[in-house]
PDB file as gemmi writes it, atoms N, CA and C in Angstrom:
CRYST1    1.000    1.000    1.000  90.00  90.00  90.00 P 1                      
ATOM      1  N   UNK A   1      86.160  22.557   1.984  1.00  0.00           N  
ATOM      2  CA  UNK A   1      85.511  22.488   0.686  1.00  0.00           C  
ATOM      3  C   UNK A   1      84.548  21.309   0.577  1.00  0.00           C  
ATOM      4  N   UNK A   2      84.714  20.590   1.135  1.00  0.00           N  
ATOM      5  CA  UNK A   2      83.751  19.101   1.423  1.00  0.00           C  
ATOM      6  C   UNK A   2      82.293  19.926   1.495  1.00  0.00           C  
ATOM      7  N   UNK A   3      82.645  20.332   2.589  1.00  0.00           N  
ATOM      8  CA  UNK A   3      80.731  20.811   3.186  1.00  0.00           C  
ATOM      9  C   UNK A   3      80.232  21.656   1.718  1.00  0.00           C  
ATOM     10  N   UNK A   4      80.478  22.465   1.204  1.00  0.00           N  
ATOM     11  CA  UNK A   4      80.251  22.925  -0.431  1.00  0.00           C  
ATOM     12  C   UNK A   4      79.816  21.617  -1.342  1.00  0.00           C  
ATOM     13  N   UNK A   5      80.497  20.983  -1.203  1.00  0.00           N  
ATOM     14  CA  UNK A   5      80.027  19.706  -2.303  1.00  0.00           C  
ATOM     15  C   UNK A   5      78.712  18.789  -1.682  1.00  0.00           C  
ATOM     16  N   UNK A   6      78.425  19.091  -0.365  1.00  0.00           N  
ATOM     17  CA  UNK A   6      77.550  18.025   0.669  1.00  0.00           C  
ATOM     18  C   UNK A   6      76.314  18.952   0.352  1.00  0.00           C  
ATOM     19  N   UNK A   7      76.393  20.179   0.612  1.00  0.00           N  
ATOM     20  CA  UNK A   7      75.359  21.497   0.476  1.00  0.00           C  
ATOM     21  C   UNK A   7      74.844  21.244  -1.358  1.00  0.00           C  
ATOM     22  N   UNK A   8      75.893  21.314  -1.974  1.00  0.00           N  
ATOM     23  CA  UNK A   8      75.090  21.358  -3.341  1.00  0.00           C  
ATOM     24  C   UNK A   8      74.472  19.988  -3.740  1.00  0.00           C  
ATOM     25  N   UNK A   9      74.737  18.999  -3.699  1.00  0.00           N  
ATOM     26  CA  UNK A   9      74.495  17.612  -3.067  1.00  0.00           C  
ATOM     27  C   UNK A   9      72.856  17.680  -2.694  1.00  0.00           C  
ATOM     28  N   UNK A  10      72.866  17.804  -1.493  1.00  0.00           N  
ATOM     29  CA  UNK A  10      71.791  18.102  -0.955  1.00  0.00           C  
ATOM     30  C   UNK A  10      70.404  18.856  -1.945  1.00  0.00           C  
ATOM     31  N   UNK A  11      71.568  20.194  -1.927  1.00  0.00           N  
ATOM     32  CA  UNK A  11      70.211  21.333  -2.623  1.00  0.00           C  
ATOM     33  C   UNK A  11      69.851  20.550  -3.936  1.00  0.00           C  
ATOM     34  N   UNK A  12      70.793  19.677  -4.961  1.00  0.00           N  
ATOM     35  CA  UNK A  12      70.051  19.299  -6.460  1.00  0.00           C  
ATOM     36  C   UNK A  12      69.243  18.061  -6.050  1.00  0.00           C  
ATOM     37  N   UNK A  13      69.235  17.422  -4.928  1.00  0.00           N  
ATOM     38  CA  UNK A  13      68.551  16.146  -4.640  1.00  0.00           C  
ATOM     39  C   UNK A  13      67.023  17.093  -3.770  1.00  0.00           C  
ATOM     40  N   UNK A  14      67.159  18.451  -3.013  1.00  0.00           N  
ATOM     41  CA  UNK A  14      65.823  18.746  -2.944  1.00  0.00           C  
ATOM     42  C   UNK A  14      65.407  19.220  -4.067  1.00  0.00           C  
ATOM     43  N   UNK A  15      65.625  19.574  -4.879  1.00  0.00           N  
ATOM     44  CA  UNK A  15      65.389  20.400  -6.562  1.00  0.00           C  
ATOM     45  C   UNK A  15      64.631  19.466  -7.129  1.00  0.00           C  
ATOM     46  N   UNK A  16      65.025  18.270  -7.462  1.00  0.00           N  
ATOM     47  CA  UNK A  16      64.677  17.091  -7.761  1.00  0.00           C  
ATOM     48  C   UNK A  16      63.348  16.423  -7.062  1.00  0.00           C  
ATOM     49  N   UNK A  17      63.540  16.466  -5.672  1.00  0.00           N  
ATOM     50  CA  UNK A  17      62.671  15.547  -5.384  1.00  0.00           C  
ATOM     51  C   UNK A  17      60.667  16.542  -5.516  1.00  0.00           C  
ATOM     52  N   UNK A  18      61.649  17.982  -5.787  1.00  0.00           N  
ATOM     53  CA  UNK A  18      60.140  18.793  -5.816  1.00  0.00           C  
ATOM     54  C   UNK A  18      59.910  18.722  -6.894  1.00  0.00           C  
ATOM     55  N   UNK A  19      60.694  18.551  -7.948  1.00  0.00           N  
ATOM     56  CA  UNK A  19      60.189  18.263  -9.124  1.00  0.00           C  
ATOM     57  C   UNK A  19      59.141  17.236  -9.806  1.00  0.00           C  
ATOM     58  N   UNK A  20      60.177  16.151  -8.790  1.00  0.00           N  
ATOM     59  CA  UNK A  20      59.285  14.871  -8.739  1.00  0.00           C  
ATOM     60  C   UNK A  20      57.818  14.767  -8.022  1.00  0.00           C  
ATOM     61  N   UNK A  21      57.619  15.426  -7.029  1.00  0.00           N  
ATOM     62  CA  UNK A  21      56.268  16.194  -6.685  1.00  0.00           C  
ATOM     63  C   UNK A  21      55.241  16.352  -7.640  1.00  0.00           C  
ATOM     64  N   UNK A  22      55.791  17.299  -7.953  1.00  0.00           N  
ATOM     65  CA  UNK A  22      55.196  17.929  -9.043  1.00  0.00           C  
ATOM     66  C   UNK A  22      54.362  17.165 -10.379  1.00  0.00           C  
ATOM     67  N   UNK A  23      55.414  16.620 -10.767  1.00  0.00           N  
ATOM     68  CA  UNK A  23      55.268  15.388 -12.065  1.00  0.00           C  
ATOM     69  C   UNK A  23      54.147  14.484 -11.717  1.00  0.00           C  
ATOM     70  N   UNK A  24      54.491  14.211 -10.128  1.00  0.00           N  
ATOM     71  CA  UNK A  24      53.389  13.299 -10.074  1.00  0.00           C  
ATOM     72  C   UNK A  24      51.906  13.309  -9.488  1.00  0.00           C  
ATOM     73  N   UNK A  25      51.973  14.925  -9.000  1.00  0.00           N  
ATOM     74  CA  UNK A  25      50.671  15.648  -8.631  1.00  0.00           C  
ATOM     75  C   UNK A  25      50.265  15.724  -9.994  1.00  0.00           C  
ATOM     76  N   UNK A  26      50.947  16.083 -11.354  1.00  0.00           N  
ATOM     77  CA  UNK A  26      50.235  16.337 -12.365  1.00  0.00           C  
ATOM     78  C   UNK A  26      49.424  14.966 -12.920  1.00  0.00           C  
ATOM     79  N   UNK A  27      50.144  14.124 -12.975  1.00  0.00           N  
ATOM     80  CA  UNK A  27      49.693  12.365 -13.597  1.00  0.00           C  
ATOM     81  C   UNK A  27      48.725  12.548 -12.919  1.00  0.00           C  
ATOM     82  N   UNK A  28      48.964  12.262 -11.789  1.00  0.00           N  
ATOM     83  CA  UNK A  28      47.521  12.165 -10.662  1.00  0.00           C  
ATOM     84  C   UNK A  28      46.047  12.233 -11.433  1.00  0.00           C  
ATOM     85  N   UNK A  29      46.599  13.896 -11.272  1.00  0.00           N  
ATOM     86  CA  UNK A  29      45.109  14.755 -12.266  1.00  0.00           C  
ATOM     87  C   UNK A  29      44.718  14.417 -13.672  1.00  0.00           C  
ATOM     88  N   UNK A  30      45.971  14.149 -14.692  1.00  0.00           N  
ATOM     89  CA  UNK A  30      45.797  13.547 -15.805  1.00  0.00           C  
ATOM     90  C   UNK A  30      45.075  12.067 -15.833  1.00  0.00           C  
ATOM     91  N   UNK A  31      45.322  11.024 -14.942  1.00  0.00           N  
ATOM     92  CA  UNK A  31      44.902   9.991 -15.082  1.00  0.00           C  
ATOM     93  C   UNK A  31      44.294   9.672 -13.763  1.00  0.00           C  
ATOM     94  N   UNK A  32      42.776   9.436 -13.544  1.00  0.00           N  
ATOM     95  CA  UNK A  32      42.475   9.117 -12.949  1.00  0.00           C  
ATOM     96  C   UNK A  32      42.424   8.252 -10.991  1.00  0.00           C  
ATOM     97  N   UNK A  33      43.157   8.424 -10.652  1.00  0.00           N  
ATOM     98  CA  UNK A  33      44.118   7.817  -9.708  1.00  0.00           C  
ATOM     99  C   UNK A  33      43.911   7.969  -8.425  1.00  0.00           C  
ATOM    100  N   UNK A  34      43.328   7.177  -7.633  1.00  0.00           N  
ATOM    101  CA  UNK A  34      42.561   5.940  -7.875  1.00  0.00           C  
ATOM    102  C   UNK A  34      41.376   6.312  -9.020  1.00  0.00           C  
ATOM    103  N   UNK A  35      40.941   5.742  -9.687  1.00  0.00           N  
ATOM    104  CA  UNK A  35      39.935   4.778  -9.947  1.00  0.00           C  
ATOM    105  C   UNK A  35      38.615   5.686  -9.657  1.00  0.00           C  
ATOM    106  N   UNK A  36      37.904   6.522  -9.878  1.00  0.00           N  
ATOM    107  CA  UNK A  36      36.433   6.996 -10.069  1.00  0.00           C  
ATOM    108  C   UNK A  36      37.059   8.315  -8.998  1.00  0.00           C  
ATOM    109  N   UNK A  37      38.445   8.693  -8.813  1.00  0.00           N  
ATOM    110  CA  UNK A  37      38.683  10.365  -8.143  1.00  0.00           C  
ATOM    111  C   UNK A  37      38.086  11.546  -9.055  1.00  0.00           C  
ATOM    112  N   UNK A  38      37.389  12.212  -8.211  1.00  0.00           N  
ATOM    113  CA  UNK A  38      36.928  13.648  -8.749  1.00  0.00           C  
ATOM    114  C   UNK A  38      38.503  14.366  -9.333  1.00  0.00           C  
ATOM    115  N   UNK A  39      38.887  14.795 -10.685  1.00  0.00           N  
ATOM    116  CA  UNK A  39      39.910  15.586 -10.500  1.00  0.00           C  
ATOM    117  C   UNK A  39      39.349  16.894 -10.431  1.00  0.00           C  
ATOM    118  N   UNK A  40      38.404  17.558 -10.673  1.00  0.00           N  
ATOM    119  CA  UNK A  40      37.735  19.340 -10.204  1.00  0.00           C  
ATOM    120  C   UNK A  40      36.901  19.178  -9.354  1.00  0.00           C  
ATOM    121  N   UNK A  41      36.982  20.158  -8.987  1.00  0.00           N  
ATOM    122  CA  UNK A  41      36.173  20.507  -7.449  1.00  0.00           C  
ATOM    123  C   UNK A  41      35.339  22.079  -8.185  1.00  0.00           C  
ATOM    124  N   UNK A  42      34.399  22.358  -6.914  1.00  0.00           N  
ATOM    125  CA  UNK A  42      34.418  23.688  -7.310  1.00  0.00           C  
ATOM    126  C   UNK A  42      33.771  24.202  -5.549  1.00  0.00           C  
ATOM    127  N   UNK A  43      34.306  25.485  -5.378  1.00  0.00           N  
ATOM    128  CA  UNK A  43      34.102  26.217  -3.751  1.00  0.00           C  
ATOM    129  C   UNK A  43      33.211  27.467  -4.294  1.00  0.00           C  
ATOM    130  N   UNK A  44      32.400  27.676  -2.935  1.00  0.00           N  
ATOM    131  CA  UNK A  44      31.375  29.251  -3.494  1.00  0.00           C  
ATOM    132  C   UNK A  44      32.091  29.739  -2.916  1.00  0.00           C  
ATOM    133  N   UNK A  45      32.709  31.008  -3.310  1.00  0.00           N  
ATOM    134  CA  UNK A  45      33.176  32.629  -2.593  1.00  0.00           C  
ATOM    135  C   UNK A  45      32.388  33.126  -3.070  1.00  0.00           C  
ATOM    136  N   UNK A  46      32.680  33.819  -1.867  1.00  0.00           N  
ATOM    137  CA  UNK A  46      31.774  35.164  -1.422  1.00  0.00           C  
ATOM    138  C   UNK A  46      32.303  36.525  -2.054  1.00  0.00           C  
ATOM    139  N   UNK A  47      31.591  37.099  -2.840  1.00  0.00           N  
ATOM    140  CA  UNK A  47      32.641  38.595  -3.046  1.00  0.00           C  
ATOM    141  C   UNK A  47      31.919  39.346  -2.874  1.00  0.00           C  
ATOM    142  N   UNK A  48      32.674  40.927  -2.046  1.00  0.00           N  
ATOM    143  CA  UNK A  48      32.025  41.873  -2.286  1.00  0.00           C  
ATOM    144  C   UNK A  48      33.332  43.134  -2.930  1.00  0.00           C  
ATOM    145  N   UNK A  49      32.567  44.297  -2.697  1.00  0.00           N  
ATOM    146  CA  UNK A  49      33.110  44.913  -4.041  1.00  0.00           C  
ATOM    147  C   UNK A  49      33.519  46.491  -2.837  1.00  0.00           C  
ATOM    148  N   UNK A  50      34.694  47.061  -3.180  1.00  0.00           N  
ATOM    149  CA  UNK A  50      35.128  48.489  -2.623  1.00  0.00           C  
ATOM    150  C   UNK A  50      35.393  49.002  -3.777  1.00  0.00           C  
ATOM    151  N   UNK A  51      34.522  50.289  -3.440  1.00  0.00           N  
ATOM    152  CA  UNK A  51      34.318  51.265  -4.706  1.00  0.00           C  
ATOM    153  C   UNK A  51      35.068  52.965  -4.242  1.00  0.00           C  
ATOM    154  N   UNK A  52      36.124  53.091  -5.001  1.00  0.00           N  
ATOM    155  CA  UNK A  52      36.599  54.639  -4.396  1.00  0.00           C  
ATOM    156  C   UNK A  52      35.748  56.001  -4.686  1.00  0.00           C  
ATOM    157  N   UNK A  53      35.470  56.588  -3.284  1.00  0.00           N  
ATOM    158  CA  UNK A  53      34.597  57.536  -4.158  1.00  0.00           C  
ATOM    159  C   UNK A  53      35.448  58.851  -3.960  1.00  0.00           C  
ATOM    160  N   UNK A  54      35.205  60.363  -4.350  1.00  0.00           N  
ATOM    161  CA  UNK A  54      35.586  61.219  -3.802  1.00  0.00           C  
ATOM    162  C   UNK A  54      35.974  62.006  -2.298  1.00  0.00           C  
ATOM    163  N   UNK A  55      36.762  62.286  -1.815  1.00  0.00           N  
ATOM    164  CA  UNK A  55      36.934  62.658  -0.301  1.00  0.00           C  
ATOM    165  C   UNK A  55      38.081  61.506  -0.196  1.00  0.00           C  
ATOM    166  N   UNK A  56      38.712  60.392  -0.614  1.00  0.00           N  
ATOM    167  CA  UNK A  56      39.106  59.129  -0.161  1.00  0.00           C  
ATOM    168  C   UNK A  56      38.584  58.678   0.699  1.00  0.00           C  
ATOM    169  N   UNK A  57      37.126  58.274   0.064  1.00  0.00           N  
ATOM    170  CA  UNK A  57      36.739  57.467   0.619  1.00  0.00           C  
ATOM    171  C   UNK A  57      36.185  56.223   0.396  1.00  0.00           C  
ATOM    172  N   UNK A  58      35.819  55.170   0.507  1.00  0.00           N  
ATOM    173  CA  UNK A  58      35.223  53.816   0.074  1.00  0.00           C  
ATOM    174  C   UNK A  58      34.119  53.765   0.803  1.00  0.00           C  
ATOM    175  N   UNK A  59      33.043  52.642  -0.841  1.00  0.00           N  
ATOM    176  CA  UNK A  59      32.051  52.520  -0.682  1.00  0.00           C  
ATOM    177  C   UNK A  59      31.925  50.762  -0.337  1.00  0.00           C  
ATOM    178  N   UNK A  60      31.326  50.448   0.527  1.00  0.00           N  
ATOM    179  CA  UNK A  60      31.959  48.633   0.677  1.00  0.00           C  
ATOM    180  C   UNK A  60      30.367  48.013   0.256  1.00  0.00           C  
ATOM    181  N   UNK A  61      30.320  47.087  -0.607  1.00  0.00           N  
ATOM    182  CA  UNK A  61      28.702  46.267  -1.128  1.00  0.00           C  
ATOM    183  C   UNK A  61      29.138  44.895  -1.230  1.00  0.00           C  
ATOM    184  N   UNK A  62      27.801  43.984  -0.974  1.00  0.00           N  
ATOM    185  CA  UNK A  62      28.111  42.587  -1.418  1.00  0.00           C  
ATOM    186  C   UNK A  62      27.785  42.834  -2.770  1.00  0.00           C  
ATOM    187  N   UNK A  63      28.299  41.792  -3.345  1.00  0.00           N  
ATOM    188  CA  UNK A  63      28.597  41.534  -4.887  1.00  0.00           C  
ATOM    189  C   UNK A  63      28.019  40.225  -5.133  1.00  0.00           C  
ATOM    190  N   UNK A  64      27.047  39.348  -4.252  1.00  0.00           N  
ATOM    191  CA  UNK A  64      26.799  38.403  -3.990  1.00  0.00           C  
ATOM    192  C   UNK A  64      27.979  37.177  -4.003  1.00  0.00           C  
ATOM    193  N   UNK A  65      27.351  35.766  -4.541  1.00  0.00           N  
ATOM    194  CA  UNK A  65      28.906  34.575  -4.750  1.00  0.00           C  
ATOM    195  C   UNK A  65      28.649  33.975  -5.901  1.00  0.00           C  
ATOM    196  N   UNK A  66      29.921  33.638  -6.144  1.00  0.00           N  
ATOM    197  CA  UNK A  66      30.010  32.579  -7.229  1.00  0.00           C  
ATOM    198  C   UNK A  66      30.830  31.582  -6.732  1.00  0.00           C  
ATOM    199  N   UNK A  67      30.673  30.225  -7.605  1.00  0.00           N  
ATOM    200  CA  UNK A  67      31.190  29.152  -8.051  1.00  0.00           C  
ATOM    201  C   UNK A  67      32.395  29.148  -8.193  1.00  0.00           C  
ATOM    202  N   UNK A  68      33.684  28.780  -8.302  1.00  0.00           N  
ATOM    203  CA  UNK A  68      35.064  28.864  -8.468  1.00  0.00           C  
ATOM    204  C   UNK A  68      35.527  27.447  -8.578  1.00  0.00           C  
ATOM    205  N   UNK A  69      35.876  27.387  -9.833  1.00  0.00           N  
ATOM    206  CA  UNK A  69      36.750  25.439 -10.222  1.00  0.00           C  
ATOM    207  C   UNK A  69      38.315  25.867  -9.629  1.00  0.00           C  
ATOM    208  N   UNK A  70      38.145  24.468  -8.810  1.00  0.00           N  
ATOM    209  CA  UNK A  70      39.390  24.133  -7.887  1.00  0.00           C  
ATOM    210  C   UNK A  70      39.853  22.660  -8.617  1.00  0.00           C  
ATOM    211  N   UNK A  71      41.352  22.444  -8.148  1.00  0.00           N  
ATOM    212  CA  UNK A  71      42.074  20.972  -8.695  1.00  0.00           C  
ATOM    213  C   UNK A  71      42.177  20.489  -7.286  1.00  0.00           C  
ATOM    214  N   UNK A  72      41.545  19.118  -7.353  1.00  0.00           N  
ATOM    215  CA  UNK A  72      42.068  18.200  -6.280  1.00  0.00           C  
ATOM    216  C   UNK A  72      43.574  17.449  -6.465  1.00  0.00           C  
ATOM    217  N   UNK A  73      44.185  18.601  -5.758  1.00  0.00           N  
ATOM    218  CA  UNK A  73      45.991  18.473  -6.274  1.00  0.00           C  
ATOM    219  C   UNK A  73      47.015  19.326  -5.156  1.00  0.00           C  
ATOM    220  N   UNK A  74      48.156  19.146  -4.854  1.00  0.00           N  
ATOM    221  CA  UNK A  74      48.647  19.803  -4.015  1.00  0.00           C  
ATOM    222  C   UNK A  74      49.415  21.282  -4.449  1.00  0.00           C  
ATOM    223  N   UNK A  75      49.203  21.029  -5.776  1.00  0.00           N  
ATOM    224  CA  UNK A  75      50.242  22.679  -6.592  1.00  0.00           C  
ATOM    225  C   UNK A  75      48.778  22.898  -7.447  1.00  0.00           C  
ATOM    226  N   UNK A  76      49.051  23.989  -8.100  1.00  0.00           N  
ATOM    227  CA  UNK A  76      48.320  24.716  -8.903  1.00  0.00           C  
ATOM    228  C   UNK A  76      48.142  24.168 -10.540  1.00  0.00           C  
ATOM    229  N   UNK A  77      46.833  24.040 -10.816  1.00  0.00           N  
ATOM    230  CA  UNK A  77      47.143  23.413 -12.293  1.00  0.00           C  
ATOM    231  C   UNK A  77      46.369  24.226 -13.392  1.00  0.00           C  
ATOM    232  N   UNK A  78      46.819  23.567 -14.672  1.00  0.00           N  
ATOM    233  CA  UNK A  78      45.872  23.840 -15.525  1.00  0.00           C  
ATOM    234  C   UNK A  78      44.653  25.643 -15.589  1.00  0.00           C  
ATOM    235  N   UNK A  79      45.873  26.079 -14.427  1.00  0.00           N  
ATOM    236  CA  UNK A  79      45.013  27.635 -14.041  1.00  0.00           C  
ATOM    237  C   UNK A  79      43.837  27.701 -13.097  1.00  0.00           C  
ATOM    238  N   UNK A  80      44.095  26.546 -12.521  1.00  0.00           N  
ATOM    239  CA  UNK A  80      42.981  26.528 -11.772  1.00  0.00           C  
ATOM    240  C   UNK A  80      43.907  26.165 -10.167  1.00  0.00           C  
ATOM    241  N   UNK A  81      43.694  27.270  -8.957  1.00  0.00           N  
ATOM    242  CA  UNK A  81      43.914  27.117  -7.729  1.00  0.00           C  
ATOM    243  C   UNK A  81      43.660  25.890  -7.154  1.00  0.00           C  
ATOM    244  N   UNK A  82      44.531  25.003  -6.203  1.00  0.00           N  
ATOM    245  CA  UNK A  82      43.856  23.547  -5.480  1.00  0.00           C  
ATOM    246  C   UNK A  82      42.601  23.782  -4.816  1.00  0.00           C  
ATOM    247  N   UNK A  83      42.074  22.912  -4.331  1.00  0.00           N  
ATOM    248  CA  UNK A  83      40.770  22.921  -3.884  1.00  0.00           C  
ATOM    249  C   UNK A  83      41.185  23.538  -2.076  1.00  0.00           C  
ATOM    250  N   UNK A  84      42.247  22.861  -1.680  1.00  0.00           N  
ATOM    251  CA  UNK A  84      42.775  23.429  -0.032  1.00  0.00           C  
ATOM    252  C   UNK A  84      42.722  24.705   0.071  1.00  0.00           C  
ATOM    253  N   UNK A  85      43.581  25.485  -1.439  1.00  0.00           N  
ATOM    254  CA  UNK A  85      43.540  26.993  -1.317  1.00  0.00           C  
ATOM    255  C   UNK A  85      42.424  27.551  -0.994  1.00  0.00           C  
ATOM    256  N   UNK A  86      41.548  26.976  -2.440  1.00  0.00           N  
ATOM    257  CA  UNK A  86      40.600  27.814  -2.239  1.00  0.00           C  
ATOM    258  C   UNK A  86      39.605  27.880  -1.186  1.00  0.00           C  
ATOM    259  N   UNK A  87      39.347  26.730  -0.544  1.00  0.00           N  
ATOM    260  CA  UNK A  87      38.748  26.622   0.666  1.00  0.00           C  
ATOM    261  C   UNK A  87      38.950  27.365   1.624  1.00  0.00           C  
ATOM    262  N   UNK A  88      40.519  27.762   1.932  1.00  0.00           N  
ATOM    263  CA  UNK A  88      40.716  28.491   2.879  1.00  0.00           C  
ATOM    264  C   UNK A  88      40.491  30.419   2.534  1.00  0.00           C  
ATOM    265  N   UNK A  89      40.154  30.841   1.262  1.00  0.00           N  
ATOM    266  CA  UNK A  89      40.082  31.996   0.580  1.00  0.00           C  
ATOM    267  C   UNK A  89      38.840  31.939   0.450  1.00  0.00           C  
ATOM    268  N   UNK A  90      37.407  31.848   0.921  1.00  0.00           N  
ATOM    269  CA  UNK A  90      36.200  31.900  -0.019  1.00  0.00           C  
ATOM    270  C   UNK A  90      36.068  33.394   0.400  1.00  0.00           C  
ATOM    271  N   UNK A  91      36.922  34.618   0.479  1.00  0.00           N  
ATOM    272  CA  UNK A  91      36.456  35.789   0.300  1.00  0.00           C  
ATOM    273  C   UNK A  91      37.718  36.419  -1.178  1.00  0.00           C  
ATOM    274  N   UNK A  92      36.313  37.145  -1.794  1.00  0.00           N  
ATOM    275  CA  UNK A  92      36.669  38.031  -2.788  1.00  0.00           C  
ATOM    276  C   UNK A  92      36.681  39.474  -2.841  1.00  0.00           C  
ATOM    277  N   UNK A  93      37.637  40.026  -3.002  1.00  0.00           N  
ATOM    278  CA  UNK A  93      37.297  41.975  -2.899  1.00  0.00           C  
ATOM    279  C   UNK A  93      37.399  42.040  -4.629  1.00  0.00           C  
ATOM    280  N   UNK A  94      36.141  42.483  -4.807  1.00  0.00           N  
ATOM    281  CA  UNK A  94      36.498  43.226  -6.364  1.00  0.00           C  
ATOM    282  C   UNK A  94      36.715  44.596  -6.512  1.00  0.00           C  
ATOM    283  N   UNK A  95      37.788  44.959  -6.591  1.00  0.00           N  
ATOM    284  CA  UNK A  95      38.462  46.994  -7.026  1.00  0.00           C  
ATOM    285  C   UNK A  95      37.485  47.261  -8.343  1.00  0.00           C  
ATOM    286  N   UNK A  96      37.863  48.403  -8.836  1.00  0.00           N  
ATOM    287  CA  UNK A  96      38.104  48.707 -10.313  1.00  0.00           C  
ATOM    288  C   UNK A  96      39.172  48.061 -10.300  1.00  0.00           C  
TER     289      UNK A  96                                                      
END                                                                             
């Protein structure tokens, strides 16, 4: 029964320490930190667009790019994807 108490132990001290992550990726962004940090970014993706037509088949077009606001942050904020993500995603498929 020991190892049960060492395991839960463990798991609320990693629970915690991601929490604490978290808290302090957010300050970060809230307050300046260091001193003249960009907190938004913004990445161009690229999108293009698949259109279903009759037969099942698809029609594939560029859709040209846009602009996309990123957080210089390690989690997701304020609704806006980190800047790492999006860097590594600059493709867009737009459906219906």
């Amino acid at each position: 029964m020991q190892s049960f108490g060492a395991m839960k132990r463990a798991l609320i001290i990693a629970v915690l320490a991601l929490c604490g992550l978290f808290l302090a990726d957010t300050l970060v962004l809230w307050l300046p930190i260091p001193g003249g940090r960009q907190q938004y970014g913004a990445v161009q993706v690229r999108r293009f667009y698949a259109m279903p037509l009759k037969g099942s088949k698809t029609e594939y077009g560029d859709a040209g790019t846009e602009n996309v606001t990123c957080v210089h942050s390690l989690f997701r904020h304020f609704g806006y994807n980190p800047c790492w993500y999006a860097n590594r995603n600059k493709v867009k498929w737009v459906t219906q």
